[in-house]
C-alpha positions, -999 to +999 in steps of 0.1 A: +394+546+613+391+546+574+382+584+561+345+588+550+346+603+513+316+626+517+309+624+476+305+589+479+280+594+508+259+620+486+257+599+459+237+571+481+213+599+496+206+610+467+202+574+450+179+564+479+157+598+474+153+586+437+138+555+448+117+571+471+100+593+448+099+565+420+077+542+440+054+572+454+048+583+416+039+545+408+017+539+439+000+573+430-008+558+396-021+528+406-051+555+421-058+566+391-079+549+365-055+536+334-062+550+303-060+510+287-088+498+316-113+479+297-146+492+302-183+472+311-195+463+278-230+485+272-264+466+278-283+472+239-319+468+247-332+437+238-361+441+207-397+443+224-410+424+194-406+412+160-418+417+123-414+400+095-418+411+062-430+385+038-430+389+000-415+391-035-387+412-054-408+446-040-400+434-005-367+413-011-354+452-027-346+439-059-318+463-075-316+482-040-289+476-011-307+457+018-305+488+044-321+508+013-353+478+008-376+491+027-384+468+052-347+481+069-361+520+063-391+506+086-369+493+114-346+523+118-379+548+115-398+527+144-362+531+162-362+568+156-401+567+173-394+549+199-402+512+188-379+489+201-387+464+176-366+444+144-383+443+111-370+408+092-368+409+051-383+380+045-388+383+009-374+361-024-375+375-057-401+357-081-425+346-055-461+343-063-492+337-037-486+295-040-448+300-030-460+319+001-485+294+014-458+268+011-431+287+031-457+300+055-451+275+084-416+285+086-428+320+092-448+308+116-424+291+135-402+320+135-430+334+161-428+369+150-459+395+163-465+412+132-464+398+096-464+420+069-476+402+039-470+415+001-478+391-025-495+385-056-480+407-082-461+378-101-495+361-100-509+390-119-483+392-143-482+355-152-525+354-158-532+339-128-569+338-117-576+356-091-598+331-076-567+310-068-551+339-059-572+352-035-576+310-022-536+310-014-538+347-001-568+338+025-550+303+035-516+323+044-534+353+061-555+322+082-522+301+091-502+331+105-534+343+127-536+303+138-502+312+151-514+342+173-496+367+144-513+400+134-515+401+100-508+433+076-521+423+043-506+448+016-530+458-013-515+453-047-527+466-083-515+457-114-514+473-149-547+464-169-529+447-200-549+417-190-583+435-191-605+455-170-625+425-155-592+404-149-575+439-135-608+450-108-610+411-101-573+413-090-574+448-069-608+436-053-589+403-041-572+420-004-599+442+006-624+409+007-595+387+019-589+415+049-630+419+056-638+382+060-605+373+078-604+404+101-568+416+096-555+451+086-551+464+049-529+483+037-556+497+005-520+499-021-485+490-014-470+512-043-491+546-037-472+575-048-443+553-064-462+528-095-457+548-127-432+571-115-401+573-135-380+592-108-389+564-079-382+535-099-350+518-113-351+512-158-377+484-155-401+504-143-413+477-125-391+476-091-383+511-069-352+525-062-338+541-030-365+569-030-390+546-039-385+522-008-382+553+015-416+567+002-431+528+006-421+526+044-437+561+045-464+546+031-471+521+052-457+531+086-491+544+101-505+510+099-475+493+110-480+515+141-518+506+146-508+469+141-481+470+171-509+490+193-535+463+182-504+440+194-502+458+229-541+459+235-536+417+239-512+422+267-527+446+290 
């Protein structure tokens, strides 16, 4: 009978216990969650609506990031409220009241709820007369509502280097347009910001950071009645 060399026999035990304990750590970990597991990607809630911002260089942010134009301020501070709805920049720089009507069945058939419409300041730069100004204003305002889209017409004032009758001529345009169509007026898109140096970038003309902020500001209140006028049609 060959001798048994006890070393070589304690060698196995304790190769087989090393095993044992190996493949009990590793079933163990198979327990527990892995620090790598990829995880269920989270639901964003979907937008409850849409606005679109339609207008010129004041709109566009000329000079200004886009998350600085205002329309972004106006989306994040219906987020921060509550609002579950995207505001679209839909403005080009240059744009008078004729370039609106002309782009205003694309807006249209973007379906948005709201429309917020700023136009009419290059017109009163250029001379334009407000007759044919407030003619393109009242056709864009009556297209979008033909598409079931409130309407937020924004009041605009210009300097009076083209005379008093030309400059209360001009200002009087939106409030008439907003009476005789029935949409919501914002009375002046600029309040607080035209004329002041510290809101505004060197032209004078177009705002800067602050100036958008204190725009959206501006006109948040009535972009709030506008999506409750928006809710009353679906109850």
């Amino acid at each position: 009978m060959p001798k048994i060399n006890k070393n070589t026999v304690a060698h196995h035990f304790l190769m087989n216990i090393s095993w044992l304990l190996c493949i009990v750590f590793l079933l163990s970990c198979d327990q527990q969650e892995s620090p790598f597991k990829t995880e269920e990607p989270i639901a964003v809630p979907q937008h409850t609506g849409t606005i679109i911002a339609v207008g010129d260089s004041l709109t566009a942010g000329l000079g200004v990031m886009e998350n600085e134009a205002w329309p972004a301020i106006m989306e994040k501070k219906l987020h921060d409220n509550g609002h579950r709805w995207q505001v679209v920049n839909a403005g080009i720089s240059g744009e008078t009241s004729s370039g609106i009507v002309s782009r205003i069945k694309w807006i249209v058939a973007q379906k948005p709820e709201i429309v917020i419409l700023e136009t009419g300041a290059n017109d009163g730069f250029r001379g334009i007369p407000p007759e044919l100004v407030r003619e393109n204003i009242t056709q864009a305002v009556q297209m979008l509502q033909e598409g079931n889209i409130t309407v937020l017409l924004v009041g605009m004032q210009i300097v009076q280097n083209l005379g008093e009758e030309y400059t209360r001529e001009f200002a009087d345009i939106y409030p008439s347009v907003a009476s005789q169509q029935g949409c919501l007026l914002i009375p002046f898109f600029l309040e607080q910001v035209a004329g002041e140096p510290t809101l505004n970038q060197t032209d004078t003309i177009h705002p800067n950071e602050k100036g958008h902020t204190i725009i959206a500001e501006t006109i948040y209140p009535f972009v709030e009645q506008a999506i409750q006028k928006r809710d009353s049609f679906t109850r």
